[in-house]
C-alpha positions in Angstrom: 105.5 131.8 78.7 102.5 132.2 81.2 100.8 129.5 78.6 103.3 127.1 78.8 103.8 127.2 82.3 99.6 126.8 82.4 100.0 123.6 79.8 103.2 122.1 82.5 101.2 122.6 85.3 98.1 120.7 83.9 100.5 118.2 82.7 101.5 117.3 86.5 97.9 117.3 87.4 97.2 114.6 84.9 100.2 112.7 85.9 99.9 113.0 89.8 96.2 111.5 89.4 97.4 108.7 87.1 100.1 107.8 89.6 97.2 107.8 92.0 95.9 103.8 93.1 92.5 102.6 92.6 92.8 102.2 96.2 93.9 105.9 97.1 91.2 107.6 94.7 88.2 105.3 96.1 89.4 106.4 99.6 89.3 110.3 98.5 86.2 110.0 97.1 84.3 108.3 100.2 86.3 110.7 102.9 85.4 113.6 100.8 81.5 112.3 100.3 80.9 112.7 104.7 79.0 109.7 104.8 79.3 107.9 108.1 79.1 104.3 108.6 79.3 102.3 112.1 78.0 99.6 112.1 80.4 96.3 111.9 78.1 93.0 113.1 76.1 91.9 116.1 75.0 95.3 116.6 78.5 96.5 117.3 79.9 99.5 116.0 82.6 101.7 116.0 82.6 104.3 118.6 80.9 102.1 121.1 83.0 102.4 124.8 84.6 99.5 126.5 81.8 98.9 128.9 79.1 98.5 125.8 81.0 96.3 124.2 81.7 94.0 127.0 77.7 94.4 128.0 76.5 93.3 124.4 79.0 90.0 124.0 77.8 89.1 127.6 74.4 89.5 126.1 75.0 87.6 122.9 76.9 84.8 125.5 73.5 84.6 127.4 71.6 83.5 124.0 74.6 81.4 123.1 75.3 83.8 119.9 79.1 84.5 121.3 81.6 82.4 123.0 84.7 82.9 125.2 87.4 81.5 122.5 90.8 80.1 122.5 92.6 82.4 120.6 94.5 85.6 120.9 91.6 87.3 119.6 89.2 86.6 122.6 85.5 86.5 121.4 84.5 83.6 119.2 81.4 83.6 116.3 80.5 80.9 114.1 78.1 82.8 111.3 76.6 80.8 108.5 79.0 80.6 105.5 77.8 81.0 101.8 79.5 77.8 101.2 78.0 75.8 104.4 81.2 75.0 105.7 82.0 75.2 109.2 84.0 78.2 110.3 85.7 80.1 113.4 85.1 83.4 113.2 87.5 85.2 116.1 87.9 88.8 117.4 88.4 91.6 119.5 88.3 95.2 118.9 91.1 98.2 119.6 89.5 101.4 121.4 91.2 104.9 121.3 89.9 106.9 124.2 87.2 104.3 125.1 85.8 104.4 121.7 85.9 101.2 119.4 88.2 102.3 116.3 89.7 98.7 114.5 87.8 95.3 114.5 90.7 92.6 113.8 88.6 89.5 112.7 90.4 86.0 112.0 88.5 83.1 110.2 89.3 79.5 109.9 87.8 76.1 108.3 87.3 74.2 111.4 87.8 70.8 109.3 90.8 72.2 107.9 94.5 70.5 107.6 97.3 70.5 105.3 96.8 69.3 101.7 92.9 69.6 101.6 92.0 71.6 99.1 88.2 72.1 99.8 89.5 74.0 102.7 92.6 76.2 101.6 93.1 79.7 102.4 92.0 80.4 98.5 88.9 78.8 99.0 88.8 80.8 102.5 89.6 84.0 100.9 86.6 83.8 98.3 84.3 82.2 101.5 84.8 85.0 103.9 84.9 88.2 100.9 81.2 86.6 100.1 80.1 86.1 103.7 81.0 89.7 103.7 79.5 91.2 100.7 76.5 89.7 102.3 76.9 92.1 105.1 78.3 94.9 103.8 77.2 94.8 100.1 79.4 94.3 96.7 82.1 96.8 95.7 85.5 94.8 97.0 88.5 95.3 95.0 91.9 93.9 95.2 94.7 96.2 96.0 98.3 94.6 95.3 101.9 95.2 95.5 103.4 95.2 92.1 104.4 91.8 91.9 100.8 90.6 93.2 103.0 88.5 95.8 100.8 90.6 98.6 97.5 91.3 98.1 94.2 91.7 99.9 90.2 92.9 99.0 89.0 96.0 100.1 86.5 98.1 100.3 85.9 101.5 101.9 82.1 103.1 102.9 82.5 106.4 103.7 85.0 106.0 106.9 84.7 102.4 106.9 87.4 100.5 105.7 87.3 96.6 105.2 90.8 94.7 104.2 90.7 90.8 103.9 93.8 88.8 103.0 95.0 85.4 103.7 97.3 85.5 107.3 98.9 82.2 106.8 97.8 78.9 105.5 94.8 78.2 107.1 94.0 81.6 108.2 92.3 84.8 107.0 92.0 88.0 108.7 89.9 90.5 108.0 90.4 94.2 109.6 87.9 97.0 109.4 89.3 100.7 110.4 87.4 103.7 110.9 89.3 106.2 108.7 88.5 109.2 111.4 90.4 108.1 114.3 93.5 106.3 111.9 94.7 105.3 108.9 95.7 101.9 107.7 99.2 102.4 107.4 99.3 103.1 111.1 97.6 100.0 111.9 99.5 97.7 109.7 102.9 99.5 111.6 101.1 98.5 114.7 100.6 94.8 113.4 104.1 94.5 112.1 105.5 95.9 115.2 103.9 93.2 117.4 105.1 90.4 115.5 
């Protein structure tokens, strides 16, 4: 009896991993490894306070790196694209007790509009997940809803976790969490929420 109930139990091990998502067992692994990683772009990181932040992009304003932008995501970077087209790249970081936590990032084609293909959220999509992989290194994976009618690329580096997907038609965000203050799930309640 004690040997079967040994073999059942192993049984349900087997099956709980297998039910597990590429997504869930890369995230185990880089918790469970301790590595840290802070740093986002521009010498920004997470954990910075408020008043660092602010000093830096008024810093990166003086040597005309960073702009004031027009969008609901207040602080506006063109970077160099792998494909040489011209993009907005807009943000503005959450803090959780004065510490920066969540960098929401929004990129667009400045020449795009409707029915050009050169600049479509597709082409977007693979632009931006290269620009990145130029920062941050290779290893994004896509992570999808059954159907594949959602889906975004991800990676995760120890506590930092990058998610790029395509926003609407001309836009794609990018968000990148630090795992040790919140997980995604809260986040994208928090999104949802203030739609």
């Amino acid at each position: 009896m004690m040997r079967v109930l040994i073999v059942f139990l192993a049984l349900g091990l087997v099956m709980a991993c297998k039910t597990k998502s590429e997504y869930d067992l890369v995230k185990e692994k880089e918790l469970a490894s301790g590595k840290v990683v802070e740093d986002l772009f521009l010498d920004i990181k997470f954990g910075m306070g408020r008043e660092d932040f602010f000093a830096l992009c008024g810093k990166h304003n003086q040597n005309k790196v960073l702009i004031n932008g027009d969008h609901y995501l207040q602080v506006q970077y063109i970077p160099r694209m792998p494909s040489g087209k011209s993009v907005e790249m807009n943000f503005f970081p959450d803090f959780e007790e004065d510490k920066l936590f969540f960098m929401p990032i929004e990129f667009s084609y400045n020449d795009w509009f409707p029915g050009n293909e050169d600049f479509s959220n597709d082409i977007l999509m693979a632009d931006v997940v290269d620009l990145l992989e130029s920062w941050y290194g290779e290893g994004f994976f896509e992570v999808a809803n059954k159907d594949k009618s959602i889906s975004a690329m991800v990676k995760i580096d120890g506590n930092r976790l990058i998610r790029v997907f395509k926003k609407n038609i001309n836009t794609v965000r990018v968000e990148i969490l630090d795992l040790r203050v919140k997980d995604i799930t809260e986040m994208t309640k928090k999104v949802e929420d203030a739609s």
